[in-house]
C-alpha positions, 0 to 999 in steps of 0.5 A: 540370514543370521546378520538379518536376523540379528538387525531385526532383533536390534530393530525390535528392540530400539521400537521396545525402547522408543515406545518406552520413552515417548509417553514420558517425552510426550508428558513434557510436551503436553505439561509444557505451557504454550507461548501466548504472549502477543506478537507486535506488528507496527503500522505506519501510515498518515492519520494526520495532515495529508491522505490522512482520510485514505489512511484512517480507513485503512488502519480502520480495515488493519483493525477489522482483520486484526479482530478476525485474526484474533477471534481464530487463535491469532498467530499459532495461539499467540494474539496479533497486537498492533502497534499504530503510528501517525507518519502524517505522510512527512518523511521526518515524522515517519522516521522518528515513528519508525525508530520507535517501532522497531527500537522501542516497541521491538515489532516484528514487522512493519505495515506500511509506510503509506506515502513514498517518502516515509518508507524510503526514510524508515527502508535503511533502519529496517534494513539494519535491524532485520525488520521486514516493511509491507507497504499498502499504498507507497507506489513510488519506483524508488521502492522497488530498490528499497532494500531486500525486506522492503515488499509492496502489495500495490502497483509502482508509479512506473505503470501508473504514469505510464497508465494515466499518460496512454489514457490521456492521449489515445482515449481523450485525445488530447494532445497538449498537456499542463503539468502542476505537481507538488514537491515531493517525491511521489508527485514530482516521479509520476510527473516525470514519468507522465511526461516522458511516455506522453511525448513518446505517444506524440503529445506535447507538454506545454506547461510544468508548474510546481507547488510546495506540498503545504501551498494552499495559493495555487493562483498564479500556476494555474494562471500560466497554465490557463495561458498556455493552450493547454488542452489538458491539466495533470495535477499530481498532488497531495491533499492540501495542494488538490483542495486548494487548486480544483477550486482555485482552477474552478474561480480562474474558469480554468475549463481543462480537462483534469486528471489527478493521482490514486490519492484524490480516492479521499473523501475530501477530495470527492466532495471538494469545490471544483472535483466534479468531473476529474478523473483519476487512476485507481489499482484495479481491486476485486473488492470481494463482496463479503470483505466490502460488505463488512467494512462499509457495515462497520465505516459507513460510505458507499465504496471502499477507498483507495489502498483499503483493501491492500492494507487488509492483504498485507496484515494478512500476508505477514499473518499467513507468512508468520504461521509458516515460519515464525516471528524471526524477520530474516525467515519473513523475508525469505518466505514473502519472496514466495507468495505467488496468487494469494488470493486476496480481497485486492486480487491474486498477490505474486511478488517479484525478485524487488518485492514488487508485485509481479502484475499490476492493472489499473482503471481510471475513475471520475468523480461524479456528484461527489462519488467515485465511479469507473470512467465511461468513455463518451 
C-alpha cells in the first residue's frame, strides 16, 4: 500500500509538472508561423499536335479542381500550384518536359503523362528521383510495369483490345477483320491485342496495314484493305492518321464498318469528314452530375470528353493522399498503394499491387452527327 502510494504520489507530481510545461509548449506551437509556401504538382499531357483537344479539356478539368482545392485551404494550408507542361504526345518531348519538372521546377508529383509513350520515357527519372507519376489517360500494358511510383486511374489496353475485339465479333458479327494502325506503341499494342483475341473468338484477320504517326496519305492502305474482303476495319490511330483516313476511307467508298480507340473521344474527331457512324470504346465514367454540370458551365460542349474525368480524380487523389502524409514522394507511394473505392467523378477508384486500377469497365460509343452517343444495337 505504501509503494502505491508513493507512485500515486510520483504520478501526481509529473501531471503537476506536465501542466506546468505545456502552455509554455503550447505558446511555441501557436507563436510558430505556419508553412504556406505552395506545393508544386507537374502536368504533363498533349496540348500540341496529336490528342492535344482531349488534353486541353483535361488540363481545363486539373485547373477547375485546383481552384476548388484552393478556395478550401489547399493542402494543409498550403496552396496547390501546378506547373503544365506541353508532351505534344512525343516520347522526346515528354522527357525533356519531364526532366524539367522534376529537376528544375523540383515538383512533388507528376499528373500524367497522357500518351503511353511519354510516361514510359519520363517512368525511369521518376523512378530514380522518387517522383510519383499519376497517369489520367497512358493505357498501354507496358505501364503496369513501369515501376513502383507509376499509378493510373484508367483502364490498360489489355481489356480494351480484349473489349473492342469481343464487341466486333459477337455483337456485330462480323468475321473478317482489316486492321490500319500507327506506328506507335499505344496502337501498334492494342492492334496486337485485337488481333490475338479476335482469332481466339473464331475471326479471321485479313488485312494489317500501318502508317507513321504524322502520315496524312493513307490511300494506298486502305486500297488494300478495300481489296481484301474485309467486313470490318479496326483503325487504331493517332489524330493526324484518323483525319486523314475517315475521309480518304469516305472518297475510296470504302463502306466498312469501322471502329476506331478511346482517342477518337476528341472534338476534331467528331466533326471530322467520313466519322459518321464509327464507333469507338470509351472507359465507362459515372460522370457525376454536379462535376459535368460544372465543366461543360465553364468549356461549353455537350458531353464531357474522354479521360476528363480521371485527370479531375487523379489531382484529387494526389491531394487527398498528400493531406495523410505529406509532400515526401516515398511516403505518396506507399499510401497510393491503398486507395480502395475513392469515390470519384470517374467512378470508385481501387489500385492494385502494379498501380493499375483493380476493375475496369468499358462501353462502346458511336459518332452520330457530330456527337459522341452510347452505341444501341440494331
Amino acid at each position: 500500500m505504501a509503494g502505491l502510494s508513493a507512485l500515486l504520489l510520483l504520478g501526481a507530481g509529473c501531471s503537476q509538472q506536465t501542466a506546468q510545461v505545456t502552455p509554455q509548449a503550447n505558446n511555441v506551437a501557436v507563436n510558430q508561423p505556419q508553412d504556406t509556401t505552395p506545393i508544386k504538382i507537374g502536368w504533363l499531357s498533349p496540348l500540341t499536335g496529336d490528342l492535344a483537344g482531349v488534353g486541353t479539356a483535361i488540363k481545363n478539368a486539373v485547373a477547375m479542381g485546383v481552384k476548388e482545392i484552393n478556395a478550401q485551404g489547399g493542402i494543409n494550408g498550403r496552396p496547390l500550384d501546378i506547373v503544365y507542361e506541353d508532351s505534344a504526345c512525343d516520347p522526346k518531348v515528354a522527357s525533356a518536359a519531364g526532366s524539367k519538372l522534376i529537376n528544375i521546377e523540383k515538383v512533388t508529383a507528376i499528373l500524367g503523362a497522357g500518351c503511353t509513350g511519354e510516361t514510359l520515357a519520363v517512368a525511369p527519372m521518376a523512378e530514380q528521383n522518387k517522383v510519383v507519376m499519376l497517369s489520367f489517360a497512358s493505357t498501354g500494358p507496358a505501364v503496369t510495369t513501369a515501376g513502383d511510383y507509376i499509378f493510373r486511374d484508367v483502364p490498360s489496353d489489355s481489356y480494351v483490345g480484349k473489349y473492342t475485339a469481343d464487341f466486333t465479333f459477337n455483337t456485330l458479327g462480323k468475321k473478317k477483320a482489316a486492321i490500319l494502325f500507327s506506328k506507335a506503341d499505344f496502337t501498334e499494342q492494342i492492334a496486337n491485342i485485337f488481333t490475338d483475341e479476335f482469332k481466339k473468338l473464331g475471326g479471321e484477320i485479313v488485312a494489317t496495314e500501318s502508317a507513321l504517326q504524322t502520315d496524312t496519305d493513307l490511300r494506298t492502305q486502305l486500297t488494300k484493305i478495300k481489296n481484301s474482303g474485309a467486313d470490318v476495319l479496326f483503325f487504331p490511330t493517332y489524330t493526324e492518321n484518323t483525319l486523314a483516313g475517315l475521309k480518304q476511307a469516305k472518297d475510296l467508298n470504302l463502306s466498312l464498318p469501322t471502329l476506331g480507340i478511346d482517342g477518337f473521344d476528341d472534338p476534331k474527331v467528331l466533326s471530322a469528314v467520313g466519322a459518321e457512324g464509327v464507333m469507338y470504346p470509351k472507359p465507362v465514367s459515372q460522370e457525376n452530375a454536379e462535376f459535368k454540370t460544372k465543366f461543360l458551365a465553364e468549356n461549353g460542349g455537350d458531353s464531357i470528353p474522354v479521360y476528363v474525368t480521371q485527370g479531375y480524380d487523379a489531382l484529387n487523389i494526389l491531394v487527398q493522399t498528400m493531406k495523410k502524409v505529406g509532400t515526401s514522394g516515398e511516403a505518396i507511394k506507399n499510401e497510393l498503394y491503398n486507395v480502395k473505392n475513392y469515390a470519384g467523378v470517374s467512378g470508385n477508384i481501387s489500385f492494385d499491387k502494379n498501380g493499375d486500377l483493380e476493375k475496369s469497365e468499358y462501353e462502346m460509343m458511336i459518332i452520330k452527327d457530330g456527337k459522341s452517343l452510347k452505341y444501341q444495337a440494331q
